[in-house]
N, C-alpha and C positions, 0 to 999 in steps of 0.2 A: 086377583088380589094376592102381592105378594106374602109371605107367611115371615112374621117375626121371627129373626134373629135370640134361638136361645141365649140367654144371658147368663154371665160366669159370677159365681156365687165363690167368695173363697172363705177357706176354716178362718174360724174364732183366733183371737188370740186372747191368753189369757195369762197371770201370773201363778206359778206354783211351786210351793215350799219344794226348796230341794230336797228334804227329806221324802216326798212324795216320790221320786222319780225313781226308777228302775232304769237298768241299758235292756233293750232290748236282742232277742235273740235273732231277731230278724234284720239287723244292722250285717249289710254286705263286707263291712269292711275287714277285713281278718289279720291284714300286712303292714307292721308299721310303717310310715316313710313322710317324708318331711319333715316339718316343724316336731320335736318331740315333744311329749304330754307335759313336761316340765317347762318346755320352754314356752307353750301354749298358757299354762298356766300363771306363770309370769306374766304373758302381756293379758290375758284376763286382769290380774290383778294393777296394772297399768293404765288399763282403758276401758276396764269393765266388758261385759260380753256383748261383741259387734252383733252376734246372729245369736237369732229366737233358736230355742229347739224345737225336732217337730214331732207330738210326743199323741199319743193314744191310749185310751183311757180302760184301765186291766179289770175283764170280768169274770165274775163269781163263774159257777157251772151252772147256774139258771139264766146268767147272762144281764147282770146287774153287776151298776158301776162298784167297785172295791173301794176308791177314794185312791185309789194309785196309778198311776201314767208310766208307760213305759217307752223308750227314745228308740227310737228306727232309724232314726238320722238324726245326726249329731251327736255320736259317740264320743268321739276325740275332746267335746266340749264337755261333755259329762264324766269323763274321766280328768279332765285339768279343774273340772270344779268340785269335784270329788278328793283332787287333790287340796285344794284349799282350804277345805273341812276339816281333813286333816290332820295339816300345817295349822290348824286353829284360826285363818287366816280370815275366814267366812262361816256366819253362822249357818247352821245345818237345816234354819227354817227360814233364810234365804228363798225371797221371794225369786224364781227366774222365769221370764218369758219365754215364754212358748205359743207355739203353735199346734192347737188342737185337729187332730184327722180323725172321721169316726166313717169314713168310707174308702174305698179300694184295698189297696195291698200293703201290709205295711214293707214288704219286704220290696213291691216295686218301688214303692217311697223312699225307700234307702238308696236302691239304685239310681234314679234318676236325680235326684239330688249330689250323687256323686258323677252321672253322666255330664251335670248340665255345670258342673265345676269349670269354671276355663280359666287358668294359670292368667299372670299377667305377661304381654307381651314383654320382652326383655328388655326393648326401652322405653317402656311407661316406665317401670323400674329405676332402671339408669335416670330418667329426669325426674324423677320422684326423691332417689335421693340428693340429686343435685338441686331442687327446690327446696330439700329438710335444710341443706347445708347453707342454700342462699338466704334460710330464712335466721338462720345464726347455729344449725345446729353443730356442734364437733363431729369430726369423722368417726372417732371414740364411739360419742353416745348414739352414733346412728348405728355403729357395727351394735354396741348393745341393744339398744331397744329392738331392734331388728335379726337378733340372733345371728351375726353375719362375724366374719372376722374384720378387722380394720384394713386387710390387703385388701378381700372383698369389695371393700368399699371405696378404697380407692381405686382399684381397677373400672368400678361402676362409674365412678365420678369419673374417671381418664377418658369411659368411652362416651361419655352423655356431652364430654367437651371435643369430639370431635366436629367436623365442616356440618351448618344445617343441612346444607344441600346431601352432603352425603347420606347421614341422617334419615333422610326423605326418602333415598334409595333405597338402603336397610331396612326400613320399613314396610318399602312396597317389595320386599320381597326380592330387590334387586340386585344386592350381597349378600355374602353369607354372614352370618358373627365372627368366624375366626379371619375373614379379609378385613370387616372394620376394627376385629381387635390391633391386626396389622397398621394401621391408619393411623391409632392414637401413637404411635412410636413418635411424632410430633405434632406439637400444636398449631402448625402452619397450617392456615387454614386454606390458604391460596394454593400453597404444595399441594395437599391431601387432594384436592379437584384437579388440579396440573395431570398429578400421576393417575388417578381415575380417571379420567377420561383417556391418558394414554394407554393403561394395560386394559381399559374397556374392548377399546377396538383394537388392540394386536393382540386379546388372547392371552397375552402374559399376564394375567391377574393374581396367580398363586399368593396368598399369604409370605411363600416365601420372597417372591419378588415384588412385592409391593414395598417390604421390609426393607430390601435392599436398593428401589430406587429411592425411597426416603431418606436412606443416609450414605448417597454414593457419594456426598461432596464434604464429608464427616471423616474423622477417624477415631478407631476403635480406642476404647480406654487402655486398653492390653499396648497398644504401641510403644517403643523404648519411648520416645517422647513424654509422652503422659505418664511413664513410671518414673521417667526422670524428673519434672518437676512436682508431682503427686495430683493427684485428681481437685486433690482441696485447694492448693496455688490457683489453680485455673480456675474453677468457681468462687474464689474468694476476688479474683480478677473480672469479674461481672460473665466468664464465660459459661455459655449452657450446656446441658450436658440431654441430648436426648436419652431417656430410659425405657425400656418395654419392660409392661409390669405383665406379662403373660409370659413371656420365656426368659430365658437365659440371656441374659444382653452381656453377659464379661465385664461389668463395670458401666454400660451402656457406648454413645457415641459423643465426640467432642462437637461442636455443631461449628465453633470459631477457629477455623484453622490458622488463621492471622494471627490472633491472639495467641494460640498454643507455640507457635513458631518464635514468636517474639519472646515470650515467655523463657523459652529453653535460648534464646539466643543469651539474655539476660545472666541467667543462672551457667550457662556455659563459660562466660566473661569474667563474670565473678570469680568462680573456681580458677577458671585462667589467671587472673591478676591473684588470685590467692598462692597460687603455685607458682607464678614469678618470683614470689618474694624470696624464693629459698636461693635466688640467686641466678636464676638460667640468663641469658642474653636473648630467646625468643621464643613466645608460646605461640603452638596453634591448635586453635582449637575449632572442631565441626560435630556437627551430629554424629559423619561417619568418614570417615578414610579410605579410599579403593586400598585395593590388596596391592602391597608391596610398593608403599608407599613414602618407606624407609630405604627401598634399596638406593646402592651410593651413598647413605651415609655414615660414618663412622661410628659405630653406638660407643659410649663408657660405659666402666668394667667398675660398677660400686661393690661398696664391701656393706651386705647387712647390718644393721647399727646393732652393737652388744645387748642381751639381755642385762635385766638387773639382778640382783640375786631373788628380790620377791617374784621377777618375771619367771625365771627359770622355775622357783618353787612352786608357783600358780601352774602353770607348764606340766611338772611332774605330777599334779596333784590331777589335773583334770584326766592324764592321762592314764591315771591309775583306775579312775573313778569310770573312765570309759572299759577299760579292761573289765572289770567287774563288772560291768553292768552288763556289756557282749558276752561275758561268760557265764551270769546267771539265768540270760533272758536269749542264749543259744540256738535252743532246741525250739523256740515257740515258736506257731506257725503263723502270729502276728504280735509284734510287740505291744504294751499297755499303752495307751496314749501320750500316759505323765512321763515313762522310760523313754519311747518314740521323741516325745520336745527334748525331754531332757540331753538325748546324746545328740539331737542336731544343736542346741547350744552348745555343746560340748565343742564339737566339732566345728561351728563355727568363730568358737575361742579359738583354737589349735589353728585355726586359719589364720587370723588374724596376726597371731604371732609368726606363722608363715611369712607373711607379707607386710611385714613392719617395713618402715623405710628403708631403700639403701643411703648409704653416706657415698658422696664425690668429691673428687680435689673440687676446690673451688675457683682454681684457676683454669680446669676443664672446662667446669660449667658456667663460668664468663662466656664462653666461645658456645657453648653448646643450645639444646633446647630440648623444647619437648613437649607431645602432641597430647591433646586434652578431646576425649570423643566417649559417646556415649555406649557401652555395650549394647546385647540383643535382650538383655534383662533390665535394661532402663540404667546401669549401674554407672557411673564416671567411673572410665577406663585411663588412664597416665599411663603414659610411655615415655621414660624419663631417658635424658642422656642422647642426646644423637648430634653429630658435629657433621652441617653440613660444608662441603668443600671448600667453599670461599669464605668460610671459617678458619680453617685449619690454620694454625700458628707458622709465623717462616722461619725456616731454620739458615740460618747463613752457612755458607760454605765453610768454615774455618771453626763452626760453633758445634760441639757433638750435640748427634741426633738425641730427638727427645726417646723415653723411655716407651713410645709406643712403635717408633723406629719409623714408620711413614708418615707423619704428623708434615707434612710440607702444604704449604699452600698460600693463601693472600693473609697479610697481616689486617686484625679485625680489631677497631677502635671499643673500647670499655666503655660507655657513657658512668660519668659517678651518678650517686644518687646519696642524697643524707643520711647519712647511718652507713653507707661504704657498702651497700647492695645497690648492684646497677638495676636499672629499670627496664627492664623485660621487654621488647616489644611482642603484641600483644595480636595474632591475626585470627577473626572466626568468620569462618566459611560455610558452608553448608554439605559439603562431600559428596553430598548426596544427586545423581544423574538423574534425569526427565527422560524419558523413553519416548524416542520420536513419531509422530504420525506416519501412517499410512493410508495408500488409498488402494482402491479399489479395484484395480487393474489385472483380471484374473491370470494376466500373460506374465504380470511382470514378477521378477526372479525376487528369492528372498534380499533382502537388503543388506549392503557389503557389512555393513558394522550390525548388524544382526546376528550373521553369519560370524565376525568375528568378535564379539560379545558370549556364544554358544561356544567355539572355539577355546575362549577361556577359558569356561568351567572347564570343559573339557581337559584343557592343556593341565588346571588345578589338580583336578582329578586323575591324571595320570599321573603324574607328580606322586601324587598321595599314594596311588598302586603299586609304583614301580620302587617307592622307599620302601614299600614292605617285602619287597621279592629282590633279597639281594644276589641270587645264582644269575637272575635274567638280569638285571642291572648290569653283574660284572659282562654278560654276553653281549649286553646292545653296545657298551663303550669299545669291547673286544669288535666287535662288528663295524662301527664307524673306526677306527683304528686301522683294520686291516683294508677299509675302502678309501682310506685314505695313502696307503704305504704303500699298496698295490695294484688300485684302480686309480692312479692320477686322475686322466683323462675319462674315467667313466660316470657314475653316478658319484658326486661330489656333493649331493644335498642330503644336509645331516639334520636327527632328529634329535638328536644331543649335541647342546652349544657345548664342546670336550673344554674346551674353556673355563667350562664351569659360568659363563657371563650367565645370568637368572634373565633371561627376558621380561621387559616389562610387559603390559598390556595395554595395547594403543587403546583399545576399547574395551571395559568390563559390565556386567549386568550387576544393578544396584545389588548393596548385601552382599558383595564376593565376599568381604572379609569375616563375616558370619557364616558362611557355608559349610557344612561336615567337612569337605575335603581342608579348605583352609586351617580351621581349629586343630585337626591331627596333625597336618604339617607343621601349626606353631608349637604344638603339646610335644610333638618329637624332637622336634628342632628346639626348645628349651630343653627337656631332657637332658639331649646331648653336649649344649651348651655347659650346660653344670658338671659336667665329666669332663670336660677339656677343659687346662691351664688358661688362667688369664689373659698369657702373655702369650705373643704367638712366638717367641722364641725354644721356649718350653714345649713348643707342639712335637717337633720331632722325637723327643723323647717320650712323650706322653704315650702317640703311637706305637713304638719302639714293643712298648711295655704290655697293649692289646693282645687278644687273644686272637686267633682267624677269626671268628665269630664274631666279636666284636668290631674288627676291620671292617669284615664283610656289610655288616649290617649300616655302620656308618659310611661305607662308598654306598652302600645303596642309596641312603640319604641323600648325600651330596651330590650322588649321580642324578638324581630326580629334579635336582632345581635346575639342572639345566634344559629341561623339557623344553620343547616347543612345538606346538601342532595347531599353531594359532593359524587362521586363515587371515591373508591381509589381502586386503583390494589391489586391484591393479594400478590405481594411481598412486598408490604407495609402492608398493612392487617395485615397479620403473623408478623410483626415486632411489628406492635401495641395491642392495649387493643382489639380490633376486632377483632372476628371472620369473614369470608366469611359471613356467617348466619348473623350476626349483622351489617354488611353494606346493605345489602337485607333488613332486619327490618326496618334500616334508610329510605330507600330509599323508601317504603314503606309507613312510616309513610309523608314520605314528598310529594307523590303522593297525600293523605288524604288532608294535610294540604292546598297541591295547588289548586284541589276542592274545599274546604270553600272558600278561600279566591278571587277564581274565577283566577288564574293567567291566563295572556295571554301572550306568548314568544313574538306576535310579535309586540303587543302592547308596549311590555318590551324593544322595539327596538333591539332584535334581528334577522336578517335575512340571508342566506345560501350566503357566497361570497366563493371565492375560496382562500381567504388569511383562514377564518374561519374554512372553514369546508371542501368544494368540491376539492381544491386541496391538500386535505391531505388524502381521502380516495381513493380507487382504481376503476376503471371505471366502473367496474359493479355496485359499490352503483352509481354514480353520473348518469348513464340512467335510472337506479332503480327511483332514487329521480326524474327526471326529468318526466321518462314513471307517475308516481305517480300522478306529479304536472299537467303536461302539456299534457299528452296523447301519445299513441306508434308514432306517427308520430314525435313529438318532439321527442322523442327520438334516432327516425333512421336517422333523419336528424344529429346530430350528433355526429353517432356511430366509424364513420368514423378516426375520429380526435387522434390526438393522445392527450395524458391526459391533457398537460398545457392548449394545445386552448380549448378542451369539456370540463373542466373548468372553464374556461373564460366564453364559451358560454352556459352553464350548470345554470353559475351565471345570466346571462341577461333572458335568458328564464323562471327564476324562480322567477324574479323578479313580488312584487306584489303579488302572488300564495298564501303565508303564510303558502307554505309547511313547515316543521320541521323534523330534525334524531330524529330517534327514543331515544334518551335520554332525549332528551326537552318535547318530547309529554308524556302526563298525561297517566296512567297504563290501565286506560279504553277508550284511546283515540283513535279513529278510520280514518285513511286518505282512502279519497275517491279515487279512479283509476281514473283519470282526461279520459273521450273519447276520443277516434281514429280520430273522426272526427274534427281534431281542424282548424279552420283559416287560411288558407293559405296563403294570406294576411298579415296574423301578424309575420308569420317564415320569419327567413332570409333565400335568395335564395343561399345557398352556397352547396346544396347536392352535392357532389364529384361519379363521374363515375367510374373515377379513383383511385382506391385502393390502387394500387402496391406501390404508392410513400410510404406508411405509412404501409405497409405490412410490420411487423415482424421489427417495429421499437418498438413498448411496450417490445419485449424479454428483448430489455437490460437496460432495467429502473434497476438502483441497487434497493435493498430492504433496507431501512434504519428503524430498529427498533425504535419504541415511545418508551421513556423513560417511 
């Protein structure tokens, strides 16, 4: 016969005046954390007290009850009801529930009651307050009642509205928290499973890359675009804006690229037709403009419009007020905030009067125009004045020359318009190039307009060196000179057009005219503009009057726009004055020249991304580049990938490196084989086990010829 099962007997409960109660000294808990005793006491006083105390009854020394109970557990609770008392908030004979123990330990009692504690999982949480708020609660009163902040709270609500399926993952222990925090970056709920299951099986899972396939089809808030019409334009326009409420997003991401495009095409138009009216004959207006995209045409020569005399006195006033303020606030090793705003308003008044309108004849600017595009800080940038050729006014034979003395050309019809301003024609383009596909072909050679897109920078960049080193300037023209007077027949291929003709670029990489080297050339190039006479008759005298120094320094300039070290394809080659052979000579002589002048690509702000460079070659250069930069481990790690993401990640691992393709680097230029042994620490953890997902996904890359 089997033997009955002892049966569990549990403690009494009973009610007892709070003034009864003591903390006991056998309460484990010593370390505050969590909920604080105020904040505890608050929600006591909210919802009354969820949990009994568990209390034991205090004996004399003959071991008879005293009429007092003392807490072993549930300190924290006797201390927030302690505070209540107080606060006046609860009477002191306050009946409270308890749980009587007149057997074991009171001190394992404390313990195991804090053993057998278990937090709430993080998304009970999450849909707990997403159920407070479904039931009508404000995000406000949840972060209050809850002692939480209202970021808190909406991060918790961001992640409880991620995918269920996802969700279910999470749960089972199948992500971590900081990838599903990744996840809420958008509410797609079809995406968020798309990308899970791609970075499931190829490995690439990181937080960080899940971030970035979520908004690879997006652009950042920080884009001249987006500063150029404001973030509000675009969301007032129904467009979304993905936000991550756990990092740093810059503003977050534009999700409607249509819309943003159109947007700025709009407000670009506008400003256009706004800037007609002042009279031009043709606007154009683009996002952005390639570099040298003025050359050939004739700029005019305006006169600053006069201050007033209150302009002038506001003028003297700021700049006094700027003096004093740099001379009392000199010496400090950071200036006050309020000093800090105040001299950059200052200073951006002092600008503004800089850059007040010019005034132009009007019968110029009949013929003329002028190009409307957005700076790299979102700003509308006007470039006023420029007469293109079949503009130019005719001069008849019998008639003297106009006052700019070359002014010849096709005679150009005025259209009227009411009011005796002609109407502008009006053209917006987008400036902006596509960077062509490539495939896969580990054989095949970089691609011609690749090659000569790298060239460019390049050719820019030398340009920029070679205006700063006017000894070597006066020697490379001294050197095409004398291979010109005394080697007729020998090397005849010049790396200075002596001419002075500025070569254009058959092929440029988006954002030339933003690039360090560019910006110097123009900032120097106006400088020297504003020291030379208006009139180019007046130039021989101008010169006349220069010091050596000042000569030198200006042929240095001018010597430099004639640069050329561009690479051009062979099927342009044959069409032109070059031979094969005489682009090799160029390109030769300009390796020479990049030595003297000491060039550095990456000082020149050039660097390897995958708009530039890495996703336009095909994957064996881009581990090539990488095995190079970072070592065979960086490489293997992502050999894996198929070419847009090792790309991407091709770009981040090279960052910093000051690797360079071989067209950038100098003819005697040598890269080091970065070691095997590299940091493992510093790689991301994304190596993939599994292959198959990306197996014999490269076959069907199309192959798309460079132009």
């Amino acid at each position: 016969m089997t033997k009955a099962a002892h049966k569990i007997t549990l403690s009494p409960s009973r009610d007892i005046p709070f003034n009864k109660l003591v903390l006991s000294q056998s309460n484990v808990r010593r370390i505050k954390g969590g909920v604080s005793i105020e904040q505890l006491a608050e929600s006591i006083a909210e919802r009354t007290l969820l949990q009994s105390l568990n209390v034991r009854a205090v004996l004399d020394a003959e071991g008879r009850e005293t009429g007092m109970f003392e807490v072993p557990a549930g300190g924290r609770r006797y201390r927030a009801l302690e505070l209540l008392v107080k606060q006046k908030r609860m009477a002191k004979t306050q009946a409270v529930p308890c749980v009587v123990r007149d057997s074991g330990s009171a001190l394992d009692d404390s313990l195991a009651e804090n053993d057998q504690r278990v937090g709430l999982h993080p998304l009970d949480q999450f849909q707990a307050f997403q159920a407070l708020r479904d039931g009508g609660m404000g995000e406000e009163e949840i972060a209050a009642r809850h002692f939480v902040t209202v970021a808190v709270v909406k991060q918790r609500l961001r992640l409880a509205a991620v995918s269920p399926a996802l969700l279910d993952v999470y749960a089972a222990d199948g992500m971590t928290l900081e990838q599903l925090m990744a996840f809420s970056v958008t509410s797609d709920h079809a995406r968020q499973q798309e990308v899970w299951d791609k970075v499931s099986r190829s490995g690439g899972d990181t937080p960080y890359q899940i971030r970035r396939q979520l908004t690879e089809q997006t652009v950042r808030a920080f884009d001249r675009r987006v500063q150029f019409i404001g973030l509000a334009a675009y969301e007032m326009a129904g467009g979304a804006v993905l936000r991550d409420l756990f990092e740093a997003d810059d503003g977050g991401w534009l999700h409607d690229v249509a819309l943003l495009d159109r947007l700025v095409a709009e407000k670009l138009k506008a400003e256009a037709e706004r800037i007609g009216l002042e009279g031009w004959k043709w606007i154009a207006a683009a996002v952005d403009f390639p570099f040298g995209h003025t050359h050939g045409l004739r700029e005019l020569h305006g006169q600053p419009a006069e201050l007033t005399a209150d302009e002038r006195a506001t003028m003297e006033s700021l700049r006094t007020e700027q003096a004093r303020l740099e001379a009392e606030h000199g010496q400090a090793d950071e200036l006050p905030e309020d000093i800090d705003q105040r001299l950059g308003e200052i200073e951006a008044a002092l600008q503004s009067f800089d850059e007040r309108p010019m005034i132009f004849d009007a019968a110029e600017m009949a013929r003329a125009g002028a190009f409307v595009s957005i700076d790299s800080e979102g700003r509308l940038r006007v470039a006023r004045g420029f007469v293109r050729p079949e503009d130019e006014a005719v001069v008849s034979e019998d008639e003297p020359e106009t006052e700019a003395g070359h002014d010849r050309g096709t005679a150009t019809a005025i259209p009227d318009m009411e009011g005796g301003v002609p109407a502008a024609t009006i053209v917006i383009g987008h400036g902006e190039q596509e960077a062509p596909a490539d495939a896969e072909d580990v054989e095949r050679p970089l691609p011609d307009r690749l090659i000569s897109e790298l060239s460019a920078y390049r050719t820019l960049a030398l340009r920029e060196a070679l205006g700063r080193e006017p000894s070597i300037a006066f020697k490379a023209v001294l050197h095409t000179f004398v291979l010109a007077a005394f080697y007729p027949y020998g090397s005849v291929f010049y790396c200075l057009e002596i001419s002075l003709r500025t070569p254009s670029f058959p092929a440029q990489p988006p954002g030339l005219q933003d690039s360090a080297p560019a910006k110097a050339i123009a900032a120097r190039h106006a400088a020297w503009k504003a020291k030379l006479p208006a009139n180019d008759k007046d130039l021989w005298a101008a010169l006349t009057t220069m010091d050596g120094a000042a000569q030198a320094e200006l042929f240095a300039h001018c010597a430099a726009q004639a640069v050329n070290a561009i690479f051009e394809p062979a099927n342009r080659v044959h069409q032109g004055r070059l031979s094969a052979h005489g682009v090799r000579g160029r390109l030769e002589q300009a390796d020479h020249l990049s030595r003297a002048v000491g060039l550095d690509m990456i000082s020149a702000g050039w660097k390897p991304t995958a708009a530039n460079y890495l996703g336009r070659v095909t994957k064996h250069r881009i581990l090539q580049a990488v095995r190079e930069a970072k070592g065979e481990a960086s490489a293997q790690l992502i050999e894996h990938l198929r070419k847009p993401d090792m790309a991407r990640e091709a770009e981040r691992l090279l960052e910093g490196s000051r690797w360079l393709p071989e067209p950038l680097r100098g003819a005697d230029a040598e890269v080091t084989q970065a070691a095997d042994g590299v940091d493992s620490a510093s790689l991301p953890a994304f190596l993939s086990e599994d292959e198959e997902a990306t197996e014999g996904a490269d076959d069907v890359e199309e192959i798309v010829a460079a132009e």
